[in-house]
Structure formats: C-alpha cells, structure tokens
N, CA, C and O atoms as CSV, one atom per row, in Angstrom:
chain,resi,resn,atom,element,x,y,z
A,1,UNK,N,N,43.195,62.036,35.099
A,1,UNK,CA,C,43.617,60.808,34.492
A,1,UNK,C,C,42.443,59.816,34.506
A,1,UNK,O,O,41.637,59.464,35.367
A,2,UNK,N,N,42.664,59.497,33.192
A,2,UNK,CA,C,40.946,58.302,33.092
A,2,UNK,C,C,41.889,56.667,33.624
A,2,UNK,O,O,42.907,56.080,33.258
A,3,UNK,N,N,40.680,56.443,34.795
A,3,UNK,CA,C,41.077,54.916,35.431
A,3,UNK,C,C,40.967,53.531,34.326
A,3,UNK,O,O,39.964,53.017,33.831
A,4,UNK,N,N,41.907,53.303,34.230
A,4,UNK,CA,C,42.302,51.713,33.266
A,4,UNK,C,C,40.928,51.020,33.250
A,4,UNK,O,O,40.202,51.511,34.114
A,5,UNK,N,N,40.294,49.965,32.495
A,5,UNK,CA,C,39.100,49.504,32.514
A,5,UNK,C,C,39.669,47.978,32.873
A,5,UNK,O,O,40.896,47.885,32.847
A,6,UNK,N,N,39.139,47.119,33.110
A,6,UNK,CA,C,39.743,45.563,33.838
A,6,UNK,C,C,39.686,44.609,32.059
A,6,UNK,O,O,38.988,44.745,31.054
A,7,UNK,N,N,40.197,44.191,32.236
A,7,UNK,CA,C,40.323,42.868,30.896
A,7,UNK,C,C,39.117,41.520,31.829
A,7,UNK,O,O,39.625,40.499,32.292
A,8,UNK,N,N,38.293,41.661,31.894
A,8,UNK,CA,C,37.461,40.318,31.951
A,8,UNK,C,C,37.335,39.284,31.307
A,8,UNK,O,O,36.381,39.183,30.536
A,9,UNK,N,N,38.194,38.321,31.442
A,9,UNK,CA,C,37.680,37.127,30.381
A,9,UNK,C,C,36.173,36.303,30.393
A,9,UNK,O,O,36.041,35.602,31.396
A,10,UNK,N,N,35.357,36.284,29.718
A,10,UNK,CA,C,34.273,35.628,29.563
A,10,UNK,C,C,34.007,34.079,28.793
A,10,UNK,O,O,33.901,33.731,27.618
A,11,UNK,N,N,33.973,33.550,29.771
A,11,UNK,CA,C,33.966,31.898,29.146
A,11,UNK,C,C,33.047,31.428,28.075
A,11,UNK,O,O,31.942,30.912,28.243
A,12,UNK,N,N,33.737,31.711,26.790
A,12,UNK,CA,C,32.796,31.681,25.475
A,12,UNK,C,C,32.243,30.281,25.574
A,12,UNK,O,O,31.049,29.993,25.487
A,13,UNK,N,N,33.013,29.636,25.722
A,13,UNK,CA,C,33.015,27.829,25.251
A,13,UNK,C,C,32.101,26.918,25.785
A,13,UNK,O,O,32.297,25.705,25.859
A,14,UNK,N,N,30.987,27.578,26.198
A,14,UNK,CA,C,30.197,26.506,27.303
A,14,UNK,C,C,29.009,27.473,25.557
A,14,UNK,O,O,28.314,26.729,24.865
A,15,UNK,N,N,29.047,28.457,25.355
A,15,UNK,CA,C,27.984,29.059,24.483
A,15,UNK,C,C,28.511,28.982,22.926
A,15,UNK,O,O,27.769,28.462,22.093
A,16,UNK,N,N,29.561,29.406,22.608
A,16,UNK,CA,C,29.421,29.027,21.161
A,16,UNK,C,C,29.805,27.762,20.889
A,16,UNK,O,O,30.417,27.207,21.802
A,17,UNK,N,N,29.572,26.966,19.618
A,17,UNK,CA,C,29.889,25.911,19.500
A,17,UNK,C,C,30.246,25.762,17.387
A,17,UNK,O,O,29.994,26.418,16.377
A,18,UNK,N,N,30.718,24.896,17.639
A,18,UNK,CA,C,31.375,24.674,16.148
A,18,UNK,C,C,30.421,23.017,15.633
A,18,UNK,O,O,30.216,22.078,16.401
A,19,UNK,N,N,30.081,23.074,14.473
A,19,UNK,CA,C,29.265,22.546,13.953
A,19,UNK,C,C,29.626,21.978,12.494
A,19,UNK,O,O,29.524,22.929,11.719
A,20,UNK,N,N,29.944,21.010,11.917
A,20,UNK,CA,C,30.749,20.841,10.357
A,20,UNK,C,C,29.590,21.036,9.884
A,20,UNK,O,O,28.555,21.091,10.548
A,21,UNK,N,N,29.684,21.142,8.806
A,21,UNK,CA,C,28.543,21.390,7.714
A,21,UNK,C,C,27.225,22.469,8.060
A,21,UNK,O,O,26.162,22.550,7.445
A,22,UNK,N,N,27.758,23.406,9.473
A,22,UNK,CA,C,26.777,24.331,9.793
A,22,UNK,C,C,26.869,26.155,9.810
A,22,UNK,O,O,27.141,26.947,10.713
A,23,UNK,N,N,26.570,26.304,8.627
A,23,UNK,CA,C,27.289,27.706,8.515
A,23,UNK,C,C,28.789,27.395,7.729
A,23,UNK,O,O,29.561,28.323,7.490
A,24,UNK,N,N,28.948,26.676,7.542
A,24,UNK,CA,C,30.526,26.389,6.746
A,24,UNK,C,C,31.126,26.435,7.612
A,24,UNK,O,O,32.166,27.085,7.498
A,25,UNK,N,N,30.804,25.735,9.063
A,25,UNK,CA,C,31.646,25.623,10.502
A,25,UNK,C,C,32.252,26.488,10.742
A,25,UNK,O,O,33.367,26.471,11.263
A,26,UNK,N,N,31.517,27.583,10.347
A,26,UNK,CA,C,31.671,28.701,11.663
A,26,UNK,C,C,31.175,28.444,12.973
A,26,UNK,O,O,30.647,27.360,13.222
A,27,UNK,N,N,31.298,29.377,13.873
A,27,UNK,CA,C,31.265,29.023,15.341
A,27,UNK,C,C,29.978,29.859,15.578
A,27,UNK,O,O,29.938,31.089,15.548
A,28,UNK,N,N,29.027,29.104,15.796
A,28,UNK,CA,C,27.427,29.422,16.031
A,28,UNK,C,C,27.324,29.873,17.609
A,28,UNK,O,O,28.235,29.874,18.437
A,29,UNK,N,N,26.389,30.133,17.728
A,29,UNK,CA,C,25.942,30.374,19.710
A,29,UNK,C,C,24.742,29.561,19.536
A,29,UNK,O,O,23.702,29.588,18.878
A,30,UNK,N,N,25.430,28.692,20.561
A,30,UNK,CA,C,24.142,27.302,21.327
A,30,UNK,C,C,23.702,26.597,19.999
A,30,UNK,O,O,22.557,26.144,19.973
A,31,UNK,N,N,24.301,26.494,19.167
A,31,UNK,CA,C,23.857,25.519,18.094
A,31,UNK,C,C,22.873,26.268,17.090
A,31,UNK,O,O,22.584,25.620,16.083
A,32,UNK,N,N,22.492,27.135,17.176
A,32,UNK,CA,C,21.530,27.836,16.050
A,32,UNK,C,C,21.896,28.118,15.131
A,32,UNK,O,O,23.026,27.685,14.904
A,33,UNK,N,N,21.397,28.793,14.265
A,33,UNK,CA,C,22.159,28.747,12.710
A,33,UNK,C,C,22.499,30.915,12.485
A,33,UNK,O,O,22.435,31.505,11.406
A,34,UNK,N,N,22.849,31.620,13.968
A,34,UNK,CA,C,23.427,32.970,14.308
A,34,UNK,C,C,25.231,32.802,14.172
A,34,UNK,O,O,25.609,32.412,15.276
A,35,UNK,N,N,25.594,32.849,13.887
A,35,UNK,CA,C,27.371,33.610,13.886
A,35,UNK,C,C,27.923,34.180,14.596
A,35,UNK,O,O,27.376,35.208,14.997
A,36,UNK,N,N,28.767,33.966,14.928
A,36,UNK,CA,C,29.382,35.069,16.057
A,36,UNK,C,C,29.971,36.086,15.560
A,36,UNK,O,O,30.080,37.150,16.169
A,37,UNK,N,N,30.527,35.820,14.111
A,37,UNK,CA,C,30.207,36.829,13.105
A,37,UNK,C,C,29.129,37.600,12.924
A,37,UNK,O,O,29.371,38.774,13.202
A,38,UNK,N,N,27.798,37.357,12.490
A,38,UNK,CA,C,26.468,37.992,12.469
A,38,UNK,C,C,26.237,39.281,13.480
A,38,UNK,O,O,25.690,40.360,13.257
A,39,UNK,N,N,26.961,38.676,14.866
A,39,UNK,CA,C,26.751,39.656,15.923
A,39,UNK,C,C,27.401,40.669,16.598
A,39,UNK,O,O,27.240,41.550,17.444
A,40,UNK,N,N,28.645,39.882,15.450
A,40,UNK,CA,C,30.011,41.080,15.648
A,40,UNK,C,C,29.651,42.036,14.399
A,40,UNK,O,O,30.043,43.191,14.565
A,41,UNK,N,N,29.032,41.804,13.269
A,41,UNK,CA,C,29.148,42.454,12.366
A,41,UNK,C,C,27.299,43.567,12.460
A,41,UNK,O,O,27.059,44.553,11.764
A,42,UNK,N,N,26.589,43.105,13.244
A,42,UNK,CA,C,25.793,44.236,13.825
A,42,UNK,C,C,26.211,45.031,14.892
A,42,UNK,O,O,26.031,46.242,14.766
A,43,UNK,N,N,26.724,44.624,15.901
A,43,UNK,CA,C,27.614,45.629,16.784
A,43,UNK,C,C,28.757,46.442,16.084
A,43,UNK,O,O,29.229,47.373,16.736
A,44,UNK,N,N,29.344,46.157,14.613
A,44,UNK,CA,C,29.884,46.997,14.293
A,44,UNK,C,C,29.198,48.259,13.255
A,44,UNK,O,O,29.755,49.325,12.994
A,45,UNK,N,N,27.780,47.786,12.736
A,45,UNK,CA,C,27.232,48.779,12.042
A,45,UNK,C,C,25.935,49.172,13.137
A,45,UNK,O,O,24.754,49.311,12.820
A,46,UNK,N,N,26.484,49.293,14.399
A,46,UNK,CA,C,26.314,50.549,15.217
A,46,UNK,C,C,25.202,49.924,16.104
A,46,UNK,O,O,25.181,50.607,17.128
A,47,UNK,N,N,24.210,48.880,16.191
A,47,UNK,CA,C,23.205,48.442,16.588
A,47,UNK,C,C,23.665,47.852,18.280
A,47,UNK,O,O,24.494,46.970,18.505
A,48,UNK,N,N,22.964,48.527,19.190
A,48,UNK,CA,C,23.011,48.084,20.365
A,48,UNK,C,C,22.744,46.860,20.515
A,48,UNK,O,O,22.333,46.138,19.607
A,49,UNK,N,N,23.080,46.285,22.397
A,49,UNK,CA,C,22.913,45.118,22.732
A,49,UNK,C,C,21.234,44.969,22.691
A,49,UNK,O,O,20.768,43.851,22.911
A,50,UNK,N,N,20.467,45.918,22.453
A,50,UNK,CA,C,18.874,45.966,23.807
A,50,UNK,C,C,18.876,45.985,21.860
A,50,UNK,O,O,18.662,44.779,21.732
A,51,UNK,N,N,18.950,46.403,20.684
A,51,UNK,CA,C,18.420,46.005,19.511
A,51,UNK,C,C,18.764,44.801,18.710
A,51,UNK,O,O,18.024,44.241,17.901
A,52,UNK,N,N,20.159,44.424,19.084
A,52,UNK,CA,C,19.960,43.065,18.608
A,52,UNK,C,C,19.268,42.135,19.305
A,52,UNK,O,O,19.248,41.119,18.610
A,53,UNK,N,N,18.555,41.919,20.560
A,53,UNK,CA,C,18.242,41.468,21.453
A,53,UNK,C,C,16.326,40.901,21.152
A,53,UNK,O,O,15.539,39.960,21.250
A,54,UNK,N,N,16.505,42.556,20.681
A,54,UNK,CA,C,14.967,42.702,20.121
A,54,UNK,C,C,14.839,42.037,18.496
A,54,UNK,O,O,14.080,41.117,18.190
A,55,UNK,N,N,15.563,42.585,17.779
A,55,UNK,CA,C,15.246,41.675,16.499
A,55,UNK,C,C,15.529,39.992,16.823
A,55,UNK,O,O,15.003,39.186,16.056
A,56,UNK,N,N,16.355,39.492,17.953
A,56,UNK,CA,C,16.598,37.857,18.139
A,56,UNK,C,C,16.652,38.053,18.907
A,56,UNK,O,O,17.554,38.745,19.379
A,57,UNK,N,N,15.439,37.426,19.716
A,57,UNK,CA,C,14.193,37.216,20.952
A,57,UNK,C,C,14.970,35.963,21.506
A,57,UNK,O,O,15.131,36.035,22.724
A,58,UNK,N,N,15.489,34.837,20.922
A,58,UNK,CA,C,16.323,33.718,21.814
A,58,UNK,C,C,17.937,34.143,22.217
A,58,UNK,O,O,18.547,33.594,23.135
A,59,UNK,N,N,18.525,35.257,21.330
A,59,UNK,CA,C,19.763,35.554,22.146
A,59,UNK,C,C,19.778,36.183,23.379
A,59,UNK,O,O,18.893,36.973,23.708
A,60,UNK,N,N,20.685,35.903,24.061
A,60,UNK,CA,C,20.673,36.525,25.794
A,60,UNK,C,C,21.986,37.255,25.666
A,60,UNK,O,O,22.893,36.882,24.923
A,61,UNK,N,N,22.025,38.308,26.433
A,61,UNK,CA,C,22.823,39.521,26.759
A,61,UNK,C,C,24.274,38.543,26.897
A,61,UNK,O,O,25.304,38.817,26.280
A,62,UNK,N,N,24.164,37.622,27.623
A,62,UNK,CA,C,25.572,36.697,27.943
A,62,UNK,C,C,26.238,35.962,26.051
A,62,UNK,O,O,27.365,35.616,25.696
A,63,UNK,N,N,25.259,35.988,25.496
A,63,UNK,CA,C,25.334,34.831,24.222
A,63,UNK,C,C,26.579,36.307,23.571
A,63,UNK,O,O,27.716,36.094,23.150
A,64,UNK,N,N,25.762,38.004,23.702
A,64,UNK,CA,C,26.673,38.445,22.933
A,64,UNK,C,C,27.615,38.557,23.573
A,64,UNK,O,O,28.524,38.363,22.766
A,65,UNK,N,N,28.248,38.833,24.957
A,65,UNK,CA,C,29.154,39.375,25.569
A,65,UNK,C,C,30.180,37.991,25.167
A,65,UNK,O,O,31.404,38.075,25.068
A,66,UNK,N,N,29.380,36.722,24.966
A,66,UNK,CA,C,30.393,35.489,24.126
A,66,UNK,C,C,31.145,35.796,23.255
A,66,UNK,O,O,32.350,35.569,23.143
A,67,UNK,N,N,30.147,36.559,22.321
A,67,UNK,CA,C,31.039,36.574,20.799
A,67,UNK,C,C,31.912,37.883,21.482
A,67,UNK,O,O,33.099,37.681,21.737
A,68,UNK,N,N,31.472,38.871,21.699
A,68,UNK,CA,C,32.587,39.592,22.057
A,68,UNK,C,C,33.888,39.031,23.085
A,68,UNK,O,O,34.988,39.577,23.007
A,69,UNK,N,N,33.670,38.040,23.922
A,69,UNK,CA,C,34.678,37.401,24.360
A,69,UNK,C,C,35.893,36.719,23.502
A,69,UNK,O,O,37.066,36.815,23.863
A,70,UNK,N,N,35.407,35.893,22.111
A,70,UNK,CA,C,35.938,35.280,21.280
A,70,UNK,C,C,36.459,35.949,20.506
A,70,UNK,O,O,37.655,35.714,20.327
A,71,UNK,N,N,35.981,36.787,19.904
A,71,UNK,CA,C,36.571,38.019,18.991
A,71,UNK,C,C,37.631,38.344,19.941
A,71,UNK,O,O,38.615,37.663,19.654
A,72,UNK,N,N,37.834,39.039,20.875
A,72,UNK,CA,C,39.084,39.345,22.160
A,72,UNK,C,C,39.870,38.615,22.061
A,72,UNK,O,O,40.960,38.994,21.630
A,73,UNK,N,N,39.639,37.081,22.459
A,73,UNK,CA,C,40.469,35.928,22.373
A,73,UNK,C,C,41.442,35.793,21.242
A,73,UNK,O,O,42.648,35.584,21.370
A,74,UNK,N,N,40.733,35.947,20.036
A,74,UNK,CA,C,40.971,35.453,18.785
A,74,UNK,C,C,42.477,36.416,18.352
A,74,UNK,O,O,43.541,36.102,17.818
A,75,UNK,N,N,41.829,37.904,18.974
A,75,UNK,CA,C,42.494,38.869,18.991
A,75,UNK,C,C,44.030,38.861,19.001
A,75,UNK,O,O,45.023,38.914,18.275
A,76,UNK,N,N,43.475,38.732,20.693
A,76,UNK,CA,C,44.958,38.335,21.276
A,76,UNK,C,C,46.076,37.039,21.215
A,76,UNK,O,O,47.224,36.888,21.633
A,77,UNK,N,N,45.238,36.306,20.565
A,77,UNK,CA,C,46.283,34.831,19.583
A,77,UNK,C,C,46.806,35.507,18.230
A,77,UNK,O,O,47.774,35.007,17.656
A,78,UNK,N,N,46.164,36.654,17.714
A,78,UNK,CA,C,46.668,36.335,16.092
A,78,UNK,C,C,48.121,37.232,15.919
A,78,UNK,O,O,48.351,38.312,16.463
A,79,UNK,N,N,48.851,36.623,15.186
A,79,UNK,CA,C,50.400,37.059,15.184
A,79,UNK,C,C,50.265,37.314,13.556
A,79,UNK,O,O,49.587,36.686,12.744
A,80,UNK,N,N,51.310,38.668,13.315
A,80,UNK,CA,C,51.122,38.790,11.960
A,80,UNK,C,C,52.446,38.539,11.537
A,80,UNK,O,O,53.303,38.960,12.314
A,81,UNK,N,N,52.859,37.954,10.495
A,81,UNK,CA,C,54.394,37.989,10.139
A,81,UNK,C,C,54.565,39.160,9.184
A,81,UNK,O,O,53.735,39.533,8.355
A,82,UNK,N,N,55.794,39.699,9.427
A,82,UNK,CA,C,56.555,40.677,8.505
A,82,UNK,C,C,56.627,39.968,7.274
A,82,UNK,O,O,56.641,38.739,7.205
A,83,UNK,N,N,56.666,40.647,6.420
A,83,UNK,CA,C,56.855,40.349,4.797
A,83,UNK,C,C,58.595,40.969,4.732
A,83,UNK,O,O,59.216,40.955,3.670
C-alpha cells in the first residue's frame, strides 16, 4: 500500500501579488511582470523546477511552490453548478 502524501499549505500571499493595469491584473510573483499562470503553464508543458529556474534567474524555488500553492487553493474554492 502506497503511504498518503501530506496536503501542505504554502503561504502564497506574502509572494504573489495583484496589480490593476499589470498583466490585466493577473496575480504576478513579487510584482514583476511573470504570472502565476506563465509558471503553471511551463510546469504543465513538462519543464522542471531547476529549468524554469534557469531560464528566470530572479525566480526562487519558493516563488514556484507559490503558484503551485494558489493554483491548489483556487482549486479547492471552485464549485461547479449542474446545468
């Protein structure tokens, strides 16, 4: 039997931040003009933490484990209604 993995919550909110008129107020990390989108959508076309890391030299290992925190979050709020 494979052992359960822990649910860690990671405190996005001190790292991403929301910005009007920045990105069309999407939710940036530390104010830069990256997405938390951008970094969800390279972790999904397969690119490790140690290569996004390397192509963006100012993100830190914690900035992605953010967006992956928020994405989780977001997750677990969204309710779908029946049609």
């Amino acid at each position: 039997m494979r052992a359960r993995s822990r649910v860690v919550d990671i405190p996005y909110q001190p790292i991403l931040t929301l910005e009007e008129g920045k990105r069309s107020g999407k939710p940036t990390i530390r104010g830069m003009r990256i997405t938390v989108y951008d970094v969800l959508s390279y972790l999904a076309a397969g690119m490790t933490h140690q290569e996004i890391l390397a192509d963006f030299p100012y993100l830190t290992e914690e900035d992605i484990r953010a967006c992956l925190s928020y994405a989780a979050d977001r997750e677990r709020r969204l309710v779908f209604a029946r049609p």
